[in-house]
C-alpha positions in Angstrom: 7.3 -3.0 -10.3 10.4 -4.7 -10.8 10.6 -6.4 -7.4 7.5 -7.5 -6.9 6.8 -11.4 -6.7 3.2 -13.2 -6.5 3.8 -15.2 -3.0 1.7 -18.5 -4.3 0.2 -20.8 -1.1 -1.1 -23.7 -1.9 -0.5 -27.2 -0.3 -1.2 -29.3 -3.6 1.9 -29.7 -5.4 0.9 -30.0 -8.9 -1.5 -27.2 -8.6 1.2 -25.0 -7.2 3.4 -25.9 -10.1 1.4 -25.8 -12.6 0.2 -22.0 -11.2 4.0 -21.3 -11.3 4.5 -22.0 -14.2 1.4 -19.9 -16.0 2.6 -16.9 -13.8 6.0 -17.2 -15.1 5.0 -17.9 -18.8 3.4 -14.0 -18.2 6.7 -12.5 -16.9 5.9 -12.3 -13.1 8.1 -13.6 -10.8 6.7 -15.8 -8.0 7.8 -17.5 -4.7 6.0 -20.7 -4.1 5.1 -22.3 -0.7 3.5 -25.7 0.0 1.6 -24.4 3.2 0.8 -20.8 5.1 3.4 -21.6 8.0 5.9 -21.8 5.7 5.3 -18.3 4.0 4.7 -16.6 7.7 8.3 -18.0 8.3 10.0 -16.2 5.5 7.6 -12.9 6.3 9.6 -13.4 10.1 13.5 -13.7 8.2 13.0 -10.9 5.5 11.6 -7.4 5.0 8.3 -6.6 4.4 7.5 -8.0 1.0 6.5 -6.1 -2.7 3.5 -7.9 -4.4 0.6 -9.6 -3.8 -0.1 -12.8 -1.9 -2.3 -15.8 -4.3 -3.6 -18.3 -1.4 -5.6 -21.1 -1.6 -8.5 -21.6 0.4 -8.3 -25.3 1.4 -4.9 -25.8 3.1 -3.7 -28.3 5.7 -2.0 -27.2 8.2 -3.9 -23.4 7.8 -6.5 -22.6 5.9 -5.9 -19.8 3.5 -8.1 -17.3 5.5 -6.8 -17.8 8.2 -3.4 -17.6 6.7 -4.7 -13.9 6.0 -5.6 -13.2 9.3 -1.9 -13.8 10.3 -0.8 -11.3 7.2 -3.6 -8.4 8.4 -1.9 -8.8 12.1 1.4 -7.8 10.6 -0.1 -5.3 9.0 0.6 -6.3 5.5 -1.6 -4.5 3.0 -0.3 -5.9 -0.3 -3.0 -7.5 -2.4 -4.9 -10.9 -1.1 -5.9 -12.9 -3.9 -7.9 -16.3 -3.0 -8.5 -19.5 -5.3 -11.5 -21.0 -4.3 -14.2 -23.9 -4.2 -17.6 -23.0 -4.7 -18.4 -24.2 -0.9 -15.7 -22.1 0.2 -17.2 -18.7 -1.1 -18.9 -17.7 2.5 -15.6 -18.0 4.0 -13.8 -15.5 1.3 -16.9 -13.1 1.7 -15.8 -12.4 4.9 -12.1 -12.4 3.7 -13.2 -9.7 1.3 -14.8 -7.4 3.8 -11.4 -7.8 5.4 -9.7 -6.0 2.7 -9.1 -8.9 0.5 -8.5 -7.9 -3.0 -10.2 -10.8 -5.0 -11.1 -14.3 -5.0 -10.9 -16.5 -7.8 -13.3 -20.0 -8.1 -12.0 -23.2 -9.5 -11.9 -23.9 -12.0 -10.6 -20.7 -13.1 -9.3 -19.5 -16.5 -6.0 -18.7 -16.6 -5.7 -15.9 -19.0 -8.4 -14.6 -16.1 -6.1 -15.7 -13.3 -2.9 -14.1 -14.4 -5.0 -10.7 -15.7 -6.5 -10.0 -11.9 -2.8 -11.0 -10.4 -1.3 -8.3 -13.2 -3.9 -5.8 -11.7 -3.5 -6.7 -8.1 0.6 -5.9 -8.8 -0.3 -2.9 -10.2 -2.4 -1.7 -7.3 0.5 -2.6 -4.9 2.9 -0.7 -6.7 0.4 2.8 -6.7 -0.1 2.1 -2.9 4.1 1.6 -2.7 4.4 4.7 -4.4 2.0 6.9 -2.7 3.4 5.2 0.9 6.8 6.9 -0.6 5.1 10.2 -1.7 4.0 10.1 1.8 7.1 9.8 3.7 8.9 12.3 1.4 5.7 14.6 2.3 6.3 14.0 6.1 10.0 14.7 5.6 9.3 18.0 4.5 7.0 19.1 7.0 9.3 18.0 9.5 11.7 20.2 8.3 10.3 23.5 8.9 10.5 25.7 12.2 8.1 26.2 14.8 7.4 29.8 13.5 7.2 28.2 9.8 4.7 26.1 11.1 2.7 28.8 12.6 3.0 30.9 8.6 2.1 27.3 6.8 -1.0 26.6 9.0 -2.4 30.7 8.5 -1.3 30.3 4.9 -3.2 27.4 4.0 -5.9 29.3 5.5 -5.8 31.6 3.0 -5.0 34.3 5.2 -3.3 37.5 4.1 0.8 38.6 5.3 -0.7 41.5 6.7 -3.6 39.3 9.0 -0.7 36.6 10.1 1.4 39.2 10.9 -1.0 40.7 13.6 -1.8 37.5 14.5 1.7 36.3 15.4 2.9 40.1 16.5 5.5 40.1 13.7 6.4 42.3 10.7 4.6 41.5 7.4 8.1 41.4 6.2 9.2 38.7 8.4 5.7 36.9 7.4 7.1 36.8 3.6 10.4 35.6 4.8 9.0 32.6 6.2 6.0 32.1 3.7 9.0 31.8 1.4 10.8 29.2 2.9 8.2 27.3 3.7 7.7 27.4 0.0 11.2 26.4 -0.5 11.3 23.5 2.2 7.8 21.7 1.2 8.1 22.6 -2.8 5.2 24.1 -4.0 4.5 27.8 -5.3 1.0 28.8 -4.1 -0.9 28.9 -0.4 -3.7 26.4 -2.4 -0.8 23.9 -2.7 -0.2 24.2 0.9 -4.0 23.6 1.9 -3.7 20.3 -0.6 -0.5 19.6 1.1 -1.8 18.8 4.4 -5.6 17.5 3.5 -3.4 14.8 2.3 -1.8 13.6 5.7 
């Protein structure tokens, strides 16, 4: 994904820029930050974020979990990638059960390192793209009319024109008319498309 950036935390300098510098030698594009305050205040100026967030455990003035506390409670869910001690693995076993994606131990490889941040990018960008199929889904549903709403729910039922027209004390005729434009308006072609349609809201 062409906007997403590895948000690097780590409050050693050389480690930080020698991570940097590895991500970038792979083509991703990072943002570095020498502590977790400083990231939270550039989440605060700018939009939510593409990517995946690489902290370290062991930071002064936050730790890196609870650096990820602060991301869960504005309800980021891009990737959390940690870089850890050996003593520090309790601490990102409860991370993980969090919803952290990964953690990392030192020393690490780096062919390693930069393979599960390539992954973690690419899980971002199928969770961005189905948070967009998602909102294009809503949009359409939106769209339709009470009474279209009334054919769609019948239709994903499987239930015949004849059976929702009794049921709604119309014509069967009138029952196509809508079927069809609900058809139309939420782009599919068959009533088991419909029935997918909504078991995925």
């Amino acid at each position: 994904m062409a906007d997403a950036v590895v948000h690097l935390v780590d409050d050693d300098p050389g480690v930080r820029d020698a991570l940097a510098f590895l991500l970038r030698s792979r083509g991703l594009v990072v943002r570095a930050f020498d502590s977790g305050p400083a990231l939270l205040d550039m989440l605060d100026r700018e939009p939510a974020p593409l990517g995946v967030f690489l902290l370290d455990v062991r930071m002064e003035p936050m730790t890196g979990t609870r650096l990820h506390d602060e991301l869960l409670a504005r309800r980021l869910k891009n990737p959390v990638l940690f870089l850890t001690g050996h003593g520090d693995i309790p601490m990102v076993v409860e991370a993980l059960k969090k919803g952290a994606f990964d953690f990392l131990e030192k020393p690490y490889s780096d062919n390693a390192l930069a393979d599960r941040i390539e992954q973690a990018l690419a899980v971002d960008a199928a969770m961005q793209n189905e948070g967009a199929q998602a909102a294009e889904r809503d949009a359409r549903l939106a769209s339709l009319t009470e009474r279209e709403r009334e054919v769609m729910t019948r239709v994903a039922a499987g239930k015949l024109n004849k059976v929702i027209a009794d049921e709604l004390h119309v014509s069967v005729r009138t029952v196509e008319v809508h079927r069809a434009r609900v058809f139309a308006k939420l782009g599919v072609r068959s009533a088991a498309e419909v029935a997918t349609l909504l078991a995925g809201r």
